[in-house]
C-alpha positions as CSV (number, residue, x, y, z in Angstrom):
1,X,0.0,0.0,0.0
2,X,2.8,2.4,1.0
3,X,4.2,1.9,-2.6
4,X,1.3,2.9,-4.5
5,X,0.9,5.8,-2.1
6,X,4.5,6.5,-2.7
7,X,3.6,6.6,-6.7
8,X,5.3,3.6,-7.8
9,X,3.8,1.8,-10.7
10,X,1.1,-1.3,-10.4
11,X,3.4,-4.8,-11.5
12,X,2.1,-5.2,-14.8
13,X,-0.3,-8.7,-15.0
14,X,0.5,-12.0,-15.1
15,X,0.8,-14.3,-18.8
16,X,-2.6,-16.1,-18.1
17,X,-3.7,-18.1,-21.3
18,X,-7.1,-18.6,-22.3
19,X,-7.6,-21.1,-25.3
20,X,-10.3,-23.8,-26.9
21,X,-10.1,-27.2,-28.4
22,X,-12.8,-26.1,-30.5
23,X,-11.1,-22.8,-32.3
24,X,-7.7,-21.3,-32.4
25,X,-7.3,-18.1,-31.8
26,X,-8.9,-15.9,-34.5
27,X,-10.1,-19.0,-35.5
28,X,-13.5,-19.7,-36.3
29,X,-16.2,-20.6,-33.8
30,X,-17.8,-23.9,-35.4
31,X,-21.1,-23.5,-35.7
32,X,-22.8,-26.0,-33.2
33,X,-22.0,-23.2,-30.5
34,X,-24.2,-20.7,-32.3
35,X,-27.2,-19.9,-33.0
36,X,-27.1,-21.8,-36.2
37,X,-26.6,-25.1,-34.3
38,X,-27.1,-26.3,-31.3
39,X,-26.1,-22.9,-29.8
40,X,-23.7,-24.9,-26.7
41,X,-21.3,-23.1,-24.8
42,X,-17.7,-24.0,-26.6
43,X,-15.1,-25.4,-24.4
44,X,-12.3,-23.0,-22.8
45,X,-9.3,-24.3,-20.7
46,X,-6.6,-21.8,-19.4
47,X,-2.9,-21.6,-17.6
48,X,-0.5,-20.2,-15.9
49,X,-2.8,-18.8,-13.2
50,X,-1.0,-16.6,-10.8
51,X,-0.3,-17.2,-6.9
52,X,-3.5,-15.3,-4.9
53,X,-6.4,-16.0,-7.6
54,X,-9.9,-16.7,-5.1
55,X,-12.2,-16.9,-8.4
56,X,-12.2,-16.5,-12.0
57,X,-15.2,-13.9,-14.0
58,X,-15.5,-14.7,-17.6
59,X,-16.8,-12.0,-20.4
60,X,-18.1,-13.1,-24.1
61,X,-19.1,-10.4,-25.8
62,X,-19.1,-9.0,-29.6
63,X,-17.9,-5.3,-30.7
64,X,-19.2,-5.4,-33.8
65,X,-23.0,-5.2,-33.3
66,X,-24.9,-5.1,-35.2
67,X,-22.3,-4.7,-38.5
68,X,-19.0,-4.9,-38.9
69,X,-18.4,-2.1,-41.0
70,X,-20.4,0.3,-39.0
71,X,-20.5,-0.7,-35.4
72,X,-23.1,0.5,-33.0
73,X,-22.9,-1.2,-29.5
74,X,-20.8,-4.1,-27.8
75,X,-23.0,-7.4,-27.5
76,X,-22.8,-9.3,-24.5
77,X,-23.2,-13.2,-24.7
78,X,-22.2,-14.8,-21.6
79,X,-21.2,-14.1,-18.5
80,X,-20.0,-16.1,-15.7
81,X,-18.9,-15.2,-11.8
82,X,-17.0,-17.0,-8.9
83,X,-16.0,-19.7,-10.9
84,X,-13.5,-21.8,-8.7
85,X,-9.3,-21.1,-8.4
86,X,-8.8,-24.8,-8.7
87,X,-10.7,-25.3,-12.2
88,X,-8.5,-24.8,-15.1
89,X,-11.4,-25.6,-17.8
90,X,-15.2,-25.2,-18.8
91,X,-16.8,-28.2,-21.1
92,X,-19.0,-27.8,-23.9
93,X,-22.2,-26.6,-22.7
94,X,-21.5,-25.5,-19.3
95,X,-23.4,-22.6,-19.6
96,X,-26.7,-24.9,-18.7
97,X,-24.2,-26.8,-16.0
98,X,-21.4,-24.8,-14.4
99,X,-19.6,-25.9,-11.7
100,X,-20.8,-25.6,-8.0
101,X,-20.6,-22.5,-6.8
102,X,-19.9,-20.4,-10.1
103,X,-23.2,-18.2,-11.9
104,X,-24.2,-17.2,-15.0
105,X,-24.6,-13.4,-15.0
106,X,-27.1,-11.6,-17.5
107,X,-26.6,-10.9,-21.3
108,X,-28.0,-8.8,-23.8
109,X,-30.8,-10.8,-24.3
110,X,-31.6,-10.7,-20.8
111,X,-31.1,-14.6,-20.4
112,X,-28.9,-16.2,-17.6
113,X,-26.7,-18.3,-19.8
114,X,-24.7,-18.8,-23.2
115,X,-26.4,-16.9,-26.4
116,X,-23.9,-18.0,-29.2
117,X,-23.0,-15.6,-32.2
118,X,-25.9,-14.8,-34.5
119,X,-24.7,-11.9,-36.4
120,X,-27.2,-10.3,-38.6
121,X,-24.7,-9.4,-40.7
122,X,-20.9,-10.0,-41.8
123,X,-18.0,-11.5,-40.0
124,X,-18.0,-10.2,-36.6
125,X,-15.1,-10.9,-33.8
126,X,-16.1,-12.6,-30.2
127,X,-14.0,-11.9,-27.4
128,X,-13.3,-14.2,-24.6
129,X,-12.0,-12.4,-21.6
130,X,-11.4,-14.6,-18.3
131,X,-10.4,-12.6,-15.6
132,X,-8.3,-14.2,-12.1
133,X,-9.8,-12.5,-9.1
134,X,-8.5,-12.0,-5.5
135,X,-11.1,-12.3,-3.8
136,X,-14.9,-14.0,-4.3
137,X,-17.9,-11.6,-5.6
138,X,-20.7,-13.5,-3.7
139,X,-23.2,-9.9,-3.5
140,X,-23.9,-9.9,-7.3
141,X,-26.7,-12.5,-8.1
142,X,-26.9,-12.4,-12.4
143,X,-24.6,-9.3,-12.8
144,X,-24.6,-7.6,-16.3
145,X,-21.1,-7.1,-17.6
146,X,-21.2,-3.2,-16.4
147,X,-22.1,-4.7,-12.9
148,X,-19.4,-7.4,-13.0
149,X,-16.8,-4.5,-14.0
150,X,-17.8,-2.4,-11.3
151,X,-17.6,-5.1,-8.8
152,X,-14.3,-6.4,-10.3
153,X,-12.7,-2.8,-10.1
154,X,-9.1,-3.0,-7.8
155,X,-9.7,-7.1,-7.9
156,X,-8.0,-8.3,-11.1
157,X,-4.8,-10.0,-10.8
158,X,-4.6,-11.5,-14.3
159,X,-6.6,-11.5,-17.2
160,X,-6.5,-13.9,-21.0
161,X,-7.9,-13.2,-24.0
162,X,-9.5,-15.3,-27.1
163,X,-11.1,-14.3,-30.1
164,X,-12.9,-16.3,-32.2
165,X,-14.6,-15.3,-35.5
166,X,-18.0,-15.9,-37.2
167,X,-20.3,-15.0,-40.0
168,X,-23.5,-17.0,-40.8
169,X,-23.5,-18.9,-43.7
170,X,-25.2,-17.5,-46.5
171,X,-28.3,-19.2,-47.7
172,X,-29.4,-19.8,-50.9
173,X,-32.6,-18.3,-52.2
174,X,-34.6,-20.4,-54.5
């Protein structure tokens, strides 16, 4: 404390990864975990989580709502709270079964769980942001991801990015 008072810099954060079996990075999301297809949540695993971690958050959302060329809004698609320091990995679908303790916050279509990409139009980008937390955030129920930030403000120790891409496949008219 007497360092930051003193003016010194915050340590920079730690090299968390965040990746998926089902898509590299800047990959494509395959379509079984939108809302062309099943609409399941995809797997994630992650490493190199840093000493001090008491939960994990994880963001989805899409900045290029509702076009690519001209975006309007950030769309959020899932978002997930207190998820335990000791799991290293969410399985397909765990949005309808997360582990004990964790919770699905609230996204834009005011659903408590996964909605997978369904752009209306072009390729748009999905970001993936899981966040190590040092501490448990136990007094938000189904936080939105402007509550989760708030709560999460001074908390993060280490964050990890993925992006995966996706356009819907263009049907032909007949």
């Amino acid at each position: 404390m007497a360092a930051v008072a003193a003016g010194c810099p915050r340590a920079s954060l730690a090299p968390m990864q965040l990746s998926s079996p089902a898509f590299g990075d800047r990959g494509v999301i395959p379509v079984h975990h939108t809302c062309e297809g099943e609409d399941i949540s995809p797997p994630l695993s992650w490493s190199a989580v840093p000493d001090g971690t008491r939960s994990f958050a994880l963001v989805v959302d899409d900045p290029d709502a509702p076009d690519p060329t001209a975006p309007q809004r950030v769309w959020v698609h899932w978002v997930v709270v207190d998820l335990d320091p000791g799991l290293r990995a969410l399985e397909p679908g765990a949005s309808s079964r997360l582990p004990e303790g964790a919770r699905n916050g609230t996204n834009d279509w005011g659903a408590r769980e996964w909605g997978g990409p369904c752009p209306p139009i072009g390729r748009h980008r999905y970001f993936f942001k899981l966040y190590a937390l040092d501490c448990l955030l136990p007094k938000i129920v189904a936080p939105t991801k402007a509550e989760l930030e708030a709560a999460m403000q001074g908390h993060v120790i280490a964050e990890a990015e993925l992006v995966g891409m996706y356009q819907k496949a263009r049907r032909k008219h007949g």
